[in-house]
C-alpha positions in Angstrom: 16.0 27.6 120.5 15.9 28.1 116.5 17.7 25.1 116.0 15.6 22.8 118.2 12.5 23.2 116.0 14.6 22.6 112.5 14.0 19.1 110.5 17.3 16.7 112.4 17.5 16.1 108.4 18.6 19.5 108.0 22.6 18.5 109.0 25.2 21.2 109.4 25.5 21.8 105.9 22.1 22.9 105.0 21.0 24.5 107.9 21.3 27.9 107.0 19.4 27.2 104.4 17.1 25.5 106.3 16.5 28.5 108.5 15.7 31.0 105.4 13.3 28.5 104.2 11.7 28.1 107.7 11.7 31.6 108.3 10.0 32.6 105.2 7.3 30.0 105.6 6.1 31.4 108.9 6.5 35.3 107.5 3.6 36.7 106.0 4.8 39.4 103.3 2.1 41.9 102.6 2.3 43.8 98.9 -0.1 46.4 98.9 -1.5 47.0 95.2 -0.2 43.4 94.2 -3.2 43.4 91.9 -0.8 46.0 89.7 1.5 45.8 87.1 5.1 45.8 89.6 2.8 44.9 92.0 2.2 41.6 90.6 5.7 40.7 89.6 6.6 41.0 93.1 4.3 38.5 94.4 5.5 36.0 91.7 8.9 36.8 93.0 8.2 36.3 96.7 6.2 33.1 96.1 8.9 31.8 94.4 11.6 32.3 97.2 8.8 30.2 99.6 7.2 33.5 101.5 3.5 33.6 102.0 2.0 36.7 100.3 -1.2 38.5 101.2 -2.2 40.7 98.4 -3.9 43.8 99.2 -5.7 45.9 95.9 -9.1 46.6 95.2 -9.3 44.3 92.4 -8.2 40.8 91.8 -6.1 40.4 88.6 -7.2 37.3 86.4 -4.0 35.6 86.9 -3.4 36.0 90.6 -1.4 32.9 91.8 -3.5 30.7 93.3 -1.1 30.2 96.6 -1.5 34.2 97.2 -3.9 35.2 99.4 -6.2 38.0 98.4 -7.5 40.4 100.4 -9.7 43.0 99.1 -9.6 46.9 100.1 -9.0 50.2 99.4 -5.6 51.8 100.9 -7.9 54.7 101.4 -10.0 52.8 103.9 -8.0 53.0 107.0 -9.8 50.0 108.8 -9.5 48.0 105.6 -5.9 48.5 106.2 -5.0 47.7 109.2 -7.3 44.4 108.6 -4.6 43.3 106.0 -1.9 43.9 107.9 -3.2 41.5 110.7 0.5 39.1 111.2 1.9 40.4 108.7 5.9 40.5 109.5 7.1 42.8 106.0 5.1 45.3 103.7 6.0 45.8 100.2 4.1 49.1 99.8 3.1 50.0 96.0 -0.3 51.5 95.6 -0.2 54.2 93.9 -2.1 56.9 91.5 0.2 57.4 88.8 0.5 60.0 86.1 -1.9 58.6 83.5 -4.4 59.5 85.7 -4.2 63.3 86.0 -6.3 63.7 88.9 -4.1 66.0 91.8 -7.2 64.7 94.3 -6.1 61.2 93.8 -2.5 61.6 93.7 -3.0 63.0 97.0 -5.2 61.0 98.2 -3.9 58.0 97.3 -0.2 58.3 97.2 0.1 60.4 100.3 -3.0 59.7 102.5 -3.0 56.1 101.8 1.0 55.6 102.3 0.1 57.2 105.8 -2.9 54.2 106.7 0.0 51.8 105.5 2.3 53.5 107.9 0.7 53.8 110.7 -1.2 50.2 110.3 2.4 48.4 109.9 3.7 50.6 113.4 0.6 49.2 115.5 0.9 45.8 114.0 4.9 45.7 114.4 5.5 45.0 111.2 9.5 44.0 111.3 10.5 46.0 107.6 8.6 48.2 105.4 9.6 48.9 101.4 8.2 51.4 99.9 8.3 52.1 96.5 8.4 55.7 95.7 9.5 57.4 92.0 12.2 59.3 90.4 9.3 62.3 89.6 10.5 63.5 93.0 13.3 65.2 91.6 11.7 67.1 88.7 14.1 67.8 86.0 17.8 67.5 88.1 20.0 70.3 88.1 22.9 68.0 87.3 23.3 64.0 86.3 24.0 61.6 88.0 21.4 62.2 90.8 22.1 61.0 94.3 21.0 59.8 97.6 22.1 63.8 98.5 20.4 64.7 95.6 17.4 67.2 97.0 13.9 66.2 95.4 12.8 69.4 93.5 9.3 67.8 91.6 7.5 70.0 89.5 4.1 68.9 88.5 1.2 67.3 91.5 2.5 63.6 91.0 6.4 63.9 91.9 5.1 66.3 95.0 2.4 63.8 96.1 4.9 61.4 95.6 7.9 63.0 97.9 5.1 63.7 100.7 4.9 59.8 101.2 8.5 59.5 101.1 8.8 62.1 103.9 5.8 60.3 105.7 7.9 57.3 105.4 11.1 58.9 107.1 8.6 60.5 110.1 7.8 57.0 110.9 11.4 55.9 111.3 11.8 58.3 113.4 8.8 56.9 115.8 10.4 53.3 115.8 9.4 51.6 112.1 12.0 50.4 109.9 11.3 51.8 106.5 13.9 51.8 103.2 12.3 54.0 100.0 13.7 52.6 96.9 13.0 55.5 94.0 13.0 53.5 90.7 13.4 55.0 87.2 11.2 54.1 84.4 9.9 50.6 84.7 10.2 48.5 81.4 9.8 44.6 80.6 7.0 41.8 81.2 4.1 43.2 79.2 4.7 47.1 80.5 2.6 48.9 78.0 0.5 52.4 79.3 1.9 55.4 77.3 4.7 52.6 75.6 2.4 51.1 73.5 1.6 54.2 71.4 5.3 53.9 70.3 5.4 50.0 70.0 2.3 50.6 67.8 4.3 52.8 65.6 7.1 51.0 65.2 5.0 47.5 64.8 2.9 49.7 61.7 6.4 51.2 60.3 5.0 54.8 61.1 7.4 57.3 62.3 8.6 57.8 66.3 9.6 61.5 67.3 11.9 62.6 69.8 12.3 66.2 71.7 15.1 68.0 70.0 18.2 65.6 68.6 17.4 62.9 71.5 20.6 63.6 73.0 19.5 63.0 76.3 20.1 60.4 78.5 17.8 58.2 80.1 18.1 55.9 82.4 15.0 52.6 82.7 15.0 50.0 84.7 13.6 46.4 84.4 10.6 45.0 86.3 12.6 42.0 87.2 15.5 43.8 88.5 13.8 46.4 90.6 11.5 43.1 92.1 15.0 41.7 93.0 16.2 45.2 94.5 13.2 45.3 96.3 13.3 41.4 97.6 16.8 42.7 99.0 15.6 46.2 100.6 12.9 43.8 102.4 15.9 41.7 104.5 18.2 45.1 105.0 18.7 46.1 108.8 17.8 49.8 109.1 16.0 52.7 107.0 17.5 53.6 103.7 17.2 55.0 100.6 17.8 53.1 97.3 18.2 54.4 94.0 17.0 51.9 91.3 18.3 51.6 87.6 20.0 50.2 84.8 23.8 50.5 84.6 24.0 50.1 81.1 22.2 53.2 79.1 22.4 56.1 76.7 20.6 58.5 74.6 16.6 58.4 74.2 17.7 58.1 70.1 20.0 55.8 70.7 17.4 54.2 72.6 14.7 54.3 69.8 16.7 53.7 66.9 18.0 50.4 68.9 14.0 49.4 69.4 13.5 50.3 65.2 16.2 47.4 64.7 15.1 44.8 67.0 12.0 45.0 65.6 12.8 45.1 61.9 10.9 47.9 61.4 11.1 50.5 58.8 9.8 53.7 61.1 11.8 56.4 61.0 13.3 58.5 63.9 12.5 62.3 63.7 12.9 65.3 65.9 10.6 67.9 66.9 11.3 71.3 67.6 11.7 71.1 71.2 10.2 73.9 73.0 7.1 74.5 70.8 6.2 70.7 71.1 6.0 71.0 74.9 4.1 73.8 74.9 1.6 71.9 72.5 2.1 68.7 74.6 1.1 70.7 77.9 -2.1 72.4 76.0 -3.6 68.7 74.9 -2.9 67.2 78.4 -4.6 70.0 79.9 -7.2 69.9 77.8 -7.4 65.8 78.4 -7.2 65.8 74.6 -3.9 63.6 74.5 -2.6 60.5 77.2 0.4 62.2 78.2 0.8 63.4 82.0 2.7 66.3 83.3 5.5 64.7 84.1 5.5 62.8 80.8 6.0 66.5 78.9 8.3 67.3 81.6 11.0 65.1 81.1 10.5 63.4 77.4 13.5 65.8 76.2 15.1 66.0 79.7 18.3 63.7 80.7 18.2 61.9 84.0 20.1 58.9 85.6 20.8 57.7 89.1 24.2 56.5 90.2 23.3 53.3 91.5 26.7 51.8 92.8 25.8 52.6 96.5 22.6 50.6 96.1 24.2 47.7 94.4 26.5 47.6 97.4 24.2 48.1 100.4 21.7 45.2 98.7 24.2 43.1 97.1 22.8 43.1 93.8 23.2 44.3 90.4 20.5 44.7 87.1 20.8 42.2 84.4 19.2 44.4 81.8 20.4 47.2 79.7 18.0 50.1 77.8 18.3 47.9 74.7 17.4 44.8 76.2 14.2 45.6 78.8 12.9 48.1 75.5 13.1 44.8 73.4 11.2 42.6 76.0 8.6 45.2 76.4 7.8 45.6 72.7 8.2 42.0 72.2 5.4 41.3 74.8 3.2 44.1 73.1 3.2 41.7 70.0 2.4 38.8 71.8 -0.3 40.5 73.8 -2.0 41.4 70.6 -1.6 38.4 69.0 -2.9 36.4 71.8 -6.4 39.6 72.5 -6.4 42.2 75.2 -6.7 40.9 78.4 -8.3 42.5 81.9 -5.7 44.2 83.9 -5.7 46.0 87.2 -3.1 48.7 86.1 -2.7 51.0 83.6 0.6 50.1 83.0 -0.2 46.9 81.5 -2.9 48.1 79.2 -2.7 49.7 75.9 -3.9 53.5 75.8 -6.1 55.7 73.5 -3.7 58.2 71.6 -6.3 60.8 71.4 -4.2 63.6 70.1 -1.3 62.4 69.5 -2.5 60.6 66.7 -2.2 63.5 65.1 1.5 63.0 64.8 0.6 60.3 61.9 -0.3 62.7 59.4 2.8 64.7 59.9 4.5 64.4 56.4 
């Protein structure tokens, strides 16, 4: 029946490819909060490999691809939902509050309340796959490296627990018939990511000095916008619920990490360590306070080592990550310079913005 409706130009050949192509130009993907930083790297992603994309966000990002089509809500608004998933055939899910934003009432909210409205909204429609894409904060600080797909979330501060209620939201809904993967990323670096980055890529741009927790011996894992968008694209076409771990395979020490950045950069900042514990007790006063950027889960793990083992990902989706720690720190801080060179722009996410350093500004004056 499939074949009957394929161009006879097509041949033997180049059916198969043929059939993708076809396929994907009747399939409308839906990314919720494709108005965000990931978000709308996804959509780029997806329009390139000939799906049609409905963007779902309460804003519209100045340089939304005109072939996307837009359609304004809030994931809290359960009718708004449901309205956008109207023939929609997969759901990239990625609205979320994240931990700039310190409020608990949003983080739950938004991350758990409004993953539920997606849920539910993608069963009734009968939506074919659903990817949602959840965060390492679920495990807290790990007892042991390299976490796992056995590895039991333990989070620690409101975010990572908002964040592991959607994830067991997600896994209810299997359970009533709707195929959902959850792919936990680590840190996402690359393509203009700024948020809490640029205070450090303004450092290093100035020649100021960078500070670490303790000797910066820990290791820590980031992964690339560009390779998580391509671990996702592949988690979209996978048969079944599962979850996927997201990362670099090629990684090391936080100094190793920041030293590495100093170079690329050509910059003369030094890298010094603070005295570990009294820093995050000073680090959790000024957050609490709203006196400094950072979030809980920012004090939490800054001195704290975490990776995933991501070879049963790479194997289940087929694909690998293209950039080291070096490499997506470089492309990030390289984009901060061009970003300011070129005036600040409007953007829908935090991520993509530059922040206030409030207190932590007054690590400058440190001799």
């Amino acid at each position: 029946m499939l074949k009957s409706r394929l161009p006879r130009a097509c041949g033997e050949r180049r059916r198969s490819r043929c059939v993708r192509l076809w396929y994907t130009a009747l399939v409308t993907t839906l990314v919720t909060g494709g108005s965000g930083y990931f978000g709308e790297i996804l959509v780029r992603r997806l329009l390139e490999r000939g799906h049609a994309v409905r963007i779902f966000d309460r804003v519209a990002a100045d340089d939304r691809p005109a072939d996307a089509e837009l359609c304004l809500g809030d994931v809290r608004d359960e009718g708004a939902v449901q309205r956008a998933m109207q023939g929609v055939r997969v759901v990239h899910h990625n609205v979320a509050q994240v931990p700039l934003a310190k409020d608990r009432e949003l983080f739950w909210s938004v991350n758990v309340d409004g993953t539920r409205h997606v849920l539910e909204a993608a069963r009734r429609a009968g939506v074919q796959k659903v990817v949602l894409t959840s965060s390492s904060a679920v495990h807290g600080v790990p007892r042991y490296n390299p976490v796992t797909e056995r590895t039991l979330p333990r989070p620690r501060e409101a975010y990572g627990r908002a964040k592991l209620a959607a994830e067991r939201l997600a896994w209810d809904f299997t359970a009533r018939g709707l195929d959902v993967s959850v792919v936990r990323p680590r840190t996402i670096l690359g393509h203009g990511r700024l948020g809490i980055f640029s205070v450090l890529f303004d450092w290093v741009s100035r020649g100021r000095p960078v500070y670490l927790l303790g000797s910066g011996d820990n290791r820590y894992q980031f992964i690339h916008a560009d390779d998580l968008a391509a671990m996702c694209l592949a988690a979209g076409e996978l048969e079944g619920p599962r979850l996927l771990l997201a990362g670099t395979d090629r990684f090391g020490t936080l100094r190793e990490l920041l030293e590495g950045l100093v170079r690329h950069a050509r910059s003369v900042s030094e890298v010094r360590s603070l005295p570990h514990g009294p820093t995050q007790l000073a680090m959790k006063l000024t957050s609490a306070l709203r006196l400094s950027p950072l979030g809980d889960y920012h004090t939490l793990m800054y001195g704290r080592s975490m990776w995933f083992d991501i070879e049963p990902t790479c194997e289940a989706l087929g694909v690998r990550p293209s950039y080291s720690n070096a490499e997506m720190i470089a492309d990030s801080y390289d984009a901060f310079l061009a970003q300011r060179r070129g005036g600040a722009a409007r953007h829908a996410s935090p991520h993509r913005a530059p922040i206030k350093k409030g207190a932590l500004t007054l690590l400058e004056w440190l001799p």
